[in-house]
C-alpha positions in Angstrom: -18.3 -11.0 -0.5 -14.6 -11.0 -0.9 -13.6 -7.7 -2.1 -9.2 -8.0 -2.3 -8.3 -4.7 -4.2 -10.1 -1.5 -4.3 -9.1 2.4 -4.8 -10.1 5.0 -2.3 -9.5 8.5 -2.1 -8.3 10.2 1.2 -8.0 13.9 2.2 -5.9 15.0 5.8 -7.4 17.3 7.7 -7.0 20.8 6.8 -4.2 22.7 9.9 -7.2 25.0 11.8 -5.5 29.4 11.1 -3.4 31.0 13.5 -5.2 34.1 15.1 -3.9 37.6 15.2 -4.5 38.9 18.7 -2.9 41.4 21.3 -3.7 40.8 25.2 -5.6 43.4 26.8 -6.1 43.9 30.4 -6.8 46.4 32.9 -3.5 48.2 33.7 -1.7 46.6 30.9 -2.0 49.4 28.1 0.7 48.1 25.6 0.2 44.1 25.6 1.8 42.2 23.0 0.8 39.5 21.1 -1.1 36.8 22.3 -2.5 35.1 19.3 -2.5 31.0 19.6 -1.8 28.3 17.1 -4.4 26.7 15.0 -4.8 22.9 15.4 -3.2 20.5 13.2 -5.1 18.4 10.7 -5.9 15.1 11.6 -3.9 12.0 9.9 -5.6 9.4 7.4 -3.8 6.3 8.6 -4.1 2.8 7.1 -3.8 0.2 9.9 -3.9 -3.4 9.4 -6.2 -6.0 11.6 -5.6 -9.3 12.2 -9.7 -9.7 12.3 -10.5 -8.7 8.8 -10.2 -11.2 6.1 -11.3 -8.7 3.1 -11.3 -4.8 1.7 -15.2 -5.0 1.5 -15.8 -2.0 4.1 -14.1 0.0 0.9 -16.2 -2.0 -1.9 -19.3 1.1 -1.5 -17.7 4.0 0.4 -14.7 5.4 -1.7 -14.2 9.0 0.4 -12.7 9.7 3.6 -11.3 12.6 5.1 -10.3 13.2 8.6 -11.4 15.8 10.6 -9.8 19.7 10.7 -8.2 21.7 13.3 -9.8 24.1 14.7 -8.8 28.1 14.9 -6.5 29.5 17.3 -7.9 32.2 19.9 -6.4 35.1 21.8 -4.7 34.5 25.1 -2.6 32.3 23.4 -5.4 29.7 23.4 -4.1 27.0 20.7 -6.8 25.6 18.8 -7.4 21.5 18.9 -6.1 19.2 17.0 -8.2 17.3 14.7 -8.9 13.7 15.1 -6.7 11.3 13.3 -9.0 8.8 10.5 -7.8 5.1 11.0 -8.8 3.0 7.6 -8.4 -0.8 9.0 -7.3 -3.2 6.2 -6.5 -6.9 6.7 -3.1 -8.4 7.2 -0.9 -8.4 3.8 -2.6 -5.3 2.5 -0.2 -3.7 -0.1 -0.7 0.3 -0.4 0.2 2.0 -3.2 -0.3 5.4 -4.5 -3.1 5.8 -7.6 -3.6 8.0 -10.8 -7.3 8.0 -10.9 -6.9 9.7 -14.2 -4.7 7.0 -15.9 -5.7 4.5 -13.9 -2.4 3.7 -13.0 -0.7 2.7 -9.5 2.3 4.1 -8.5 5.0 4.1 -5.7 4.5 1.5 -3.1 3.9 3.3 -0.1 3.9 0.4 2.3 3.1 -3.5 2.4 1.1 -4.5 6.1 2.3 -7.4 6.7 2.1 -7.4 10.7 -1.5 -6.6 13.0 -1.4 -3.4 14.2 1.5 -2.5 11.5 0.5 1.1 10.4 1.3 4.0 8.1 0.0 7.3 7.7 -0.8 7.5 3.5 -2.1 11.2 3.7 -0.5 13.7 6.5 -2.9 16.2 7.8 -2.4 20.2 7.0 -0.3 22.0 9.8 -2.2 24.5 12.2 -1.3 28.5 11.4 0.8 29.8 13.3 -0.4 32.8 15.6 0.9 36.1 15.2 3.4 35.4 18.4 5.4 33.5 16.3 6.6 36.5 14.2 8.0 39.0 17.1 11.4 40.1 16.0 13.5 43.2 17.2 12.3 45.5 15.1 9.0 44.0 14.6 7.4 44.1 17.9 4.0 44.1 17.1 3.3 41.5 14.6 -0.2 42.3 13.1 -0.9 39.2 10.9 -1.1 35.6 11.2 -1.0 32.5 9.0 -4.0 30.6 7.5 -4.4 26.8 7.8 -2.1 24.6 5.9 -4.8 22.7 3.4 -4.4 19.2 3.7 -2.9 16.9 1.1 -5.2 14.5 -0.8 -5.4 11.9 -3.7 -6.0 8.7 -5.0 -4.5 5.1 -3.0 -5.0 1.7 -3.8 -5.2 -0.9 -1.4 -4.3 -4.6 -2.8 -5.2 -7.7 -0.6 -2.7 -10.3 -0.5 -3.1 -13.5 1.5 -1.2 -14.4 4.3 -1.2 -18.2 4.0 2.0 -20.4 4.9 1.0 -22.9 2.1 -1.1 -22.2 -0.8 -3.1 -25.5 -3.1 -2.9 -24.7 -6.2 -3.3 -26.8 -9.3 -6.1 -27.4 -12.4 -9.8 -26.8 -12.1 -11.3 -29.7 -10.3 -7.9 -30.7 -9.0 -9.6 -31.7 -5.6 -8.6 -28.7 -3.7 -11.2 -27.8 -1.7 -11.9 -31.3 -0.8 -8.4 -31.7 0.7 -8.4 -28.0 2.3 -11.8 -29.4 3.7 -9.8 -32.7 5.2 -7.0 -31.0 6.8 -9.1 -28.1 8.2 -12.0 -26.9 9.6 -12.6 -24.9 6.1 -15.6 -25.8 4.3 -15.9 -24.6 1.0 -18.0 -24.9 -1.9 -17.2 -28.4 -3.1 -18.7 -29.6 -7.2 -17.5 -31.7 -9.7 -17.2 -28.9 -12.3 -14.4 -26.5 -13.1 -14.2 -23.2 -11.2 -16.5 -24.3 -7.9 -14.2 -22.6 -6.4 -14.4 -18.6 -7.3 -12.5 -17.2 -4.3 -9.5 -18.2 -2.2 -10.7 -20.2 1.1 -8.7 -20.3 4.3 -8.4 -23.0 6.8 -5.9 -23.9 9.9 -4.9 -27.1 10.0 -2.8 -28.8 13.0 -0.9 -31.4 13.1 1.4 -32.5 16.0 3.0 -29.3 18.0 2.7 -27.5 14.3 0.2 -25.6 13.0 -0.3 -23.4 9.4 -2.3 -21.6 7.5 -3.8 -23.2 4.0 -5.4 -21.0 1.7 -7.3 -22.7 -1.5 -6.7 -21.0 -4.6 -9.1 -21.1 -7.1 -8.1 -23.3 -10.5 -5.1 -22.2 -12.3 -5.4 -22.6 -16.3 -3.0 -22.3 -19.5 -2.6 -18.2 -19.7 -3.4 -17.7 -16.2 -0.2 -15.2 -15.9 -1.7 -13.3 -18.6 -5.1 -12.9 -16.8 -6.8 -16.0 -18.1 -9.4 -17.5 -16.5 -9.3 -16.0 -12.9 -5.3 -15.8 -13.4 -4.4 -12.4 -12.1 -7.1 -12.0 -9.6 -5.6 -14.8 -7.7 -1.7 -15.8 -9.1 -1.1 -13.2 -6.1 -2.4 -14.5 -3.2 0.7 -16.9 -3.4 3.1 -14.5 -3.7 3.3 -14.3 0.1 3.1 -18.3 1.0 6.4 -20.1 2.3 4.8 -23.5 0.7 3.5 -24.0 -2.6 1.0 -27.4 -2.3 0.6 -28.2 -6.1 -2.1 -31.0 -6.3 -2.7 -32.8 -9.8 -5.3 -34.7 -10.7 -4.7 -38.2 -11.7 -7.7 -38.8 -13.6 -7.3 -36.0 -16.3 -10.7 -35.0 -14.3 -13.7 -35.0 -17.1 -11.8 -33.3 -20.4 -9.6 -36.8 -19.6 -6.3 -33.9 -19.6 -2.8 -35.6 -19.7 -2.1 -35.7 -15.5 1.8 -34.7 -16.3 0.9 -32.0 -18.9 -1.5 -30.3 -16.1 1.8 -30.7 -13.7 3.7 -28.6 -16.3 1.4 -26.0 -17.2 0.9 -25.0 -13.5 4.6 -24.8 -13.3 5.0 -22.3 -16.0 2.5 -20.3 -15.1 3.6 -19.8 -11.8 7.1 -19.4 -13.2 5.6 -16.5 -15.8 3.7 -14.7 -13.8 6.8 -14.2 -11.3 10.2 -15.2 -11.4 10.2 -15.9 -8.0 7.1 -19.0 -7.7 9.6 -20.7 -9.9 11.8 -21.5 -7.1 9.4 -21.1 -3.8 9.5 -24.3 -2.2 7.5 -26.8 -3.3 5.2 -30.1 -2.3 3.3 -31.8 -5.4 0.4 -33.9 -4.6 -0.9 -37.0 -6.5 -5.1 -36.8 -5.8 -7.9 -39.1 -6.5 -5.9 -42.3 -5.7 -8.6 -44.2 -5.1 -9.7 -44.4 -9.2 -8.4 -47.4 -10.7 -6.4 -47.2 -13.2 -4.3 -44.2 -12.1 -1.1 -46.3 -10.9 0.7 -45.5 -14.0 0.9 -41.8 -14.6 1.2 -41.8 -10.6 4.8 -43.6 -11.7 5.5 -41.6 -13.9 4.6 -38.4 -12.2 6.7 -39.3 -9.4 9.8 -39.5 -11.5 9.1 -36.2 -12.7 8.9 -34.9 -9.4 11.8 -36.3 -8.5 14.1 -35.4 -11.6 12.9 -31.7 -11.1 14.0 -31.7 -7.6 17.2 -32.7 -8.7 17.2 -30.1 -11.3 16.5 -27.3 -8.9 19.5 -28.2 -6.8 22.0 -27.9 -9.4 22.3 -31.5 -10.6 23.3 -32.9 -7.3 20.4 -35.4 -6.0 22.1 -35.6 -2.4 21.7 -31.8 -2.5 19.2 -29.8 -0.6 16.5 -28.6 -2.8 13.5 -25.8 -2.5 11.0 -29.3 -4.0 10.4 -32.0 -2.2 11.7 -35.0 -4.1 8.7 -37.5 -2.9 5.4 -37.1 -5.0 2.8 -37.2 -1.9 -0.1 -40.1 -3.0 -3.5 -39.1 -1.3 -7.4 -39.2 -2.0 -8.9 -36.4 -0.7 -12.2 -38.4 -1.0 -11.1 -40.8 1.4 -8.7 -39.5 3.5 -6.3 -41.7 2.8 -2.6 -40.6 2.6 -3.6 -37.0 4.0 -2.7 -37.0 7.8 0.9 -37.8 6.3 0.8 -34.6 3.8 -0.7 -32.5 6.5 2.3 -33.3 8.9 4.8 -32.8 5.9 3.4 -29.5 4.8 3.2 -28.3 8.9 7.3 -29.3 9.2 7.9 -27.6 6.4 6.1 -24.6 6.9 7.6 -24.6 10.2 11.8 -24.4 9.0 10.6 -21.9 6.2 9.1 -19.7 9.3 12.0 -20.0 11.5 14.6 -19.3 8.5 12.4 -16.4 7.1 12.4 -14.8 10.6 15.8 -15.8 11.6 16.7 -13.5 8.1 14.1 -10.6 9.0 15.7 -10.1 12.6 19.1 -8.8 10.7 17.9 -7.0 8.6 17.3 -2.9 9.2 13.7 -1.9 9.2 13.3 1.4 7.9 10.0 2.6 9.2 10.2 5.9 8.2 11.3 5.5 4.3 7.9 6.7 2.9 7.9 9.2 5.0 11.4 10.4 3.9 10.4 10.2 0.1 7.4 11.9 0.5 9.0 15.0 2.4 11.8 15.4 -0.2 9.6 15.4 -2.9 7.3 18.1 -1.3 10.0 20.2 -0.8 10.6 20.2 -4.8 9.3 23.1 -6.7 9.6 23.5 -10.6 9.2 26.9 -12.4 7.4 26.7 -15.7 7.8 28.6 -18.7 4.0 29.4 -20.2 4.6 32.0 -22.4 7.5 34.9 -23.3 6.5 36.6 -19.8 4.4 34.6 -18.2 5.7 31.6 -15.8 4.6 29.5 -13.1 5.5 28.1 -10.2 4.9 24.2 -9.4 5.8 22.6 -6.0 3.7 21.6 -3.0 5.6 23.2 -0.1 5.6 26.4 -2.2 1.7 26.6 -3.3 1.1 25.5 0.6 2.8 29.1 1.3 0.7 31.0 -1.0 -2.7 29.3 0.5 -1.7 30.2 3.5 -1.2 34.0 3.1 -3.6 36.6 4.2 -3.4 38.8 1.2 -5.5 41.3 2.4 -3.2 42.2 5.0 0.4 43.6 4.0 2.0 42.3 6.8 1.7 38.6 5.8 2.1 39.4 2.1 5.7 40.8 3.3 6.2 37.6 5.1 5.5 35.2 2.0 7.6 37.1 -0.1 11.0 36.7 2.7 9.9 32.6 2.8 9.3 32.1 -1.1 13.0 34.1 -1.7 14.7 32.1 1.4 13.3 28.4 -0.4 15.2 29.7 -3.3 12.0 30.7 -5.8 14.0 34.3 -6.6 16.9 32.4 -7.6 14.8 29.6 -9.8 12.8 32.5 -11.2 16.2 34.3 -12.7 17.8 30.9 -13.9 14.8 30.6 -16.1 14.8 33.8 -18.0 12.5 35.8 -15.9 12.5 40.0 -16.7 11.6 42.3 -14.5 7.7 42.9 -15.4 6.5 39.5 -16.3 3.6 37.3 -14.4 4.5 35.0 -12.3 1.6 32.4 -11.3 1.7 30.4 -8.1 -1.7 28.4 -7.4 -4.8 31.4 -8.0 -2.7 34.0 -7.6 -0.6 36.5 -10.1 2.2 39.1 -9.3 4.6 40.6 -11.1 8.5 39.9 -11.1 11.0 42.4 -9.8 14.8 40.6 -10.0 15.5 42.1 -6.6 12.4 40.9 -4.5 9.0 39.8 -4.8 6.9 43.0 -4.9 4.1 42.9 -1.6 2.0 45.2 -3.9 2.0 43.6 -7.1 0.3 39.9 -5.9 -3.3 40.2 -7.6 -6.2 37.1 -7.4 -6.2 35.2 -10.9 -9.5 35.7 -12.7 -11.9 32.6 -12.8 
C-alpha cells in the first residue's frame, strides 16, 4: 500500500525527579547533600531512510512516546537517561506541526530531503534536579528537590514527497507507464483505460555514464489543482523533480480529446496549482507514433512546443530556455524514439543536478532554526484576565515550573516562587491589573497575589 501523508501524535519522555538525600556514613555525623539528578526524557526524532519508499508503518499505529528517565538516588547516583524514539520516514518527508482539533497543519518544522537527515520534533522532559543543586551560603542544607520536567507532546504531520529527478506527467492514458516501463526496470500496472495508474511508480533508468530517477504520476485532469480527479494527492510529488517529462497523447486516446488542448490543460494545471511548475524545466513528449494518421497534430504540436520555448526565454529564440524547444516523437509501444528521450532526459537531469548543488553548497544551512523557534516560543508566557480577580497564567516554560514543584514541601514552594518572580511573572502580573488578594491560576494550581512576592503559603490544588 502506498500510504504518502499521515498524522501521528508523539509524546518525549517525561525528565525522571531529582532525589532529596543527605550522605550518611560512620564517622561523618553532619553530611551534606548527596541527592543525584533524575534522567532526562528520551527524544522522539523523525529520521529519514533511504530504504523506505512510503509512510505505511504510520497508516495503523498513530501513538508513540519515548521512554522516561528514571529517578535520581542518594550518593549522588544520577538516574538514566531514557532511550531516544527514532520514527524512520522516507527521503522527501515534509514535517509539519498539526491541530488535531482544526484539522489544520501548521509551522513546517523540517523538510528530509537527505538519508540519515534528522530532527528531533518533540524534545524529551529534563531530569529534576537533586537537592545538591540548591546549596547556597546560607542555605546549607537544602531539603527539597525538583520533580521531572513532563515531556512536551502533540500532533505532527508527516507529508511524503517524491524524490524523482524527472516526473511523466500528462492525460489519463497518456502512455506513461508504458514508457516508464521502457526506460526502466519499473513495471507498473499497464490498461487501456483512464486512471490504471492510481499511485506514483518509480523506476531508474540509465543511459550512457548518466543515470536518474523517473517517477510515473498518475493522469492529471482539467481541475486537478483544485483536487479533481487524483489532483492534489499527486500535483506534489513533482514539486521536488528537476525535469518535468510531459507526454501527450497523439490520438486524443478513446474520448478522441484535441492532442494540443490536453498539452494546454496540463500546463495550467501545473501552473495553478504552483507558481513555480510553470517554469520548472521542461521536455514534452509526442506518444503513440506508430497510429496512422497522427503526423499532423504531431506538426503542429511541435510548433507549439517550440513557440513556448521561445516564450519562456523572453522572446529571444537563440536564448537559453527552462523547455526544451524540440517536441521528442516516440511510441512507447514500440520502442521507437525512446533510447533518444532517455539520453536527453539523463543530460538534462544531470546539468539541473550539478547547478542545484553547485547553488546548495553557498548557501548557509541552518540546522538548528526549529530548534531556535521552538525555544523562544517556550519561553513566552501570557497572563490572562478571567474575571475582576481572577487571572491566569499561560506559557510552557512557566507551567513546566509549577509541575515540577513539590508543594508539600515549603522548601521547594520557596524556590518556585524566586524562579516564577526572576522570569518576570510578578512584573506581568502588576502590568495587568492584579490587587493584592486575587487568584492567580497556573496549570491545577491557585494562590493568591501579594504585589511584593508570591506567597509560599497561599498556593492551594484547584478543585476537579
Amino acid at each position: 500500500m502506498f500510504v504518502d501523508k499521515v498524522n501521528i501524535f508523539v509524546k518525549g519522555g517525561d525528565g525522571g525527579a531529582g532525589c532529596m538525600s543527605f550522605r550518611r556514613e560512620a564517622h561523618v555525623p553532619k553530611g551534606g547533600p548527596d541527592g543525584g539528578d533524575g534522567g532526562h526524557g528520551g527524544d522522539v526524532i523523525v529520521q529519514a531512510d533511504a530504504s523506505l519508499s512510503s509512510l505505511i508503518d504510520y497508516r495503523f499505529k498513530h501513538h508513540f512516546k519515548a521512554q522516561r528517565g528514571t529517578h535520581g538516588k542518594g550518593s549522588r547516583m544520577h538516574g538514566a537517561r531514557g532511550e531516544d524514539l527514532i520514527l524512520k520516514v522516507p527521503v522527501g518527508t515534509v514535517v509539519r506541526e498539526y491541530d488535531e482539533e482544526t484539522k489544520e497543519t501548521g509551522e513546517m518544522i523540517a523538510d528530509l530531503v537527505r538519508d540519515g537527515q534528522k530532527v528531533i520534533v518533540m524534545p524529551g522532559g529534563a531530569g529534576g534536579r537533586g537537592n545538591t543543586h540548591f546549596v547556597t551560603s546560607t542555605r546549607r542544607a537544602p531539603a527539597f528537590a525538583e520533580l521531572g520536567e513532563p515531556a512536551q507532546e502533540g500532533w505532527i504531520q508527516l507529508e511524503m514527497k517524491l524524490m524523482a529527478d524527472a516526473a511523466l506527467v500528462g492525460m489519463p492514458s497518456a502512455g506513461k507507464s508504458s514508457l516508464i516501463s521502457k526506460i526502466s526496470a519499473a513495471r507498473p500496472k499497464i490498461g487501456n483505460y483512464p486512471f490504471t495508474t492510481l499511485q506514483p511508480n518509480l523506476g531508474v533508468a540509465v543511459s550512457g555514464d548518466y543515470s536518474f530517477v523517473a517517477a510515473d504520476v498518475p493522469g492529471l485532469i482539467e481541475g486537478a489543482h483544485e483536487g479533481r480527479g487524483l489532483g492534489h494527492e499527486f500535483l506534489r510529488h513533482i514539486e521536488r523533480t528537476a525535469l518535468i517529462v510531459h507526454v501527450v497523447d497523439l490520438t486524443g486516446d478513446w474520448e478522441g480529446r484535441d492532442p494540443l488542448e490536453d498539452y494546454e490543460v496540463i500546463n495550467r494545471e501545473l501552473a495553478l496549482y504552483a507558481d513555480e511548475l510553470a517554469s520548472r524545466p521542461r521536455i514534452v513528449v509526442a506518444n503513440k507514433i506508430d497510429v496512422p494518421g497522427t503526423e499532423e497534430v504531431c506538426e503542429k504540436l511541435a510548433a507549439r512546443v517550440k513557440a513556448d520555448s521561445i516564450e519562456a526565454a523572453g522572446g529571444d529564440e537563440y536564448a537559453d530556455s527552462p523547455f526544451d524547444p524540440k517536441l521528442y516523437r516516440i511510441s512507447a509501444l514500440t520502442g521507437e524514439g525512446v533510447e533518444g528521450l532517455k539520453a536527453a532526459i539523463a543530460i538534462k537531469v544531470h546539468d539541473l543536478r550539478e547547478a542545484a548543488r553547485r547553488e546548495l553548497a553557498a548557501q548557509e544551512e541552518f540546522d538548528y532554526v526549529w530548534e531556535h523557534r521552538r525555544q523562544a516560543r517556550d519561553a513566552k508566557f501570557d497572563v490572562v484576565r478571567l474575571s475582576r480577580h481572577v487571572f491566569r497564567v499561560v506559557g510552557p516554560r512557566v507551567e513546566r515550573m509549577v509541575v515540577q514543584t513539590d508543594f508539600d514541601n515549603e522548601e521547594a514552594v520557596a524556590f518556585l516562587q524566586h524562579r516564577l518572580k526572576r522570569i518576570g511573572v510578578d512584573k506581568a502580573l502588576d502590568e495587568a491589573g492584579a490587587c493584592d488578594g486575587d487568584e492567580i491560576q497556573i496549570v491545577g494550581y491557585a494562590f493568591d497575589y501579594e504585589s511584593t512576592r508570591l506567597a509560599e503559603d497561599m498556593f492551594e490544588e484547584l478543585e476537579d
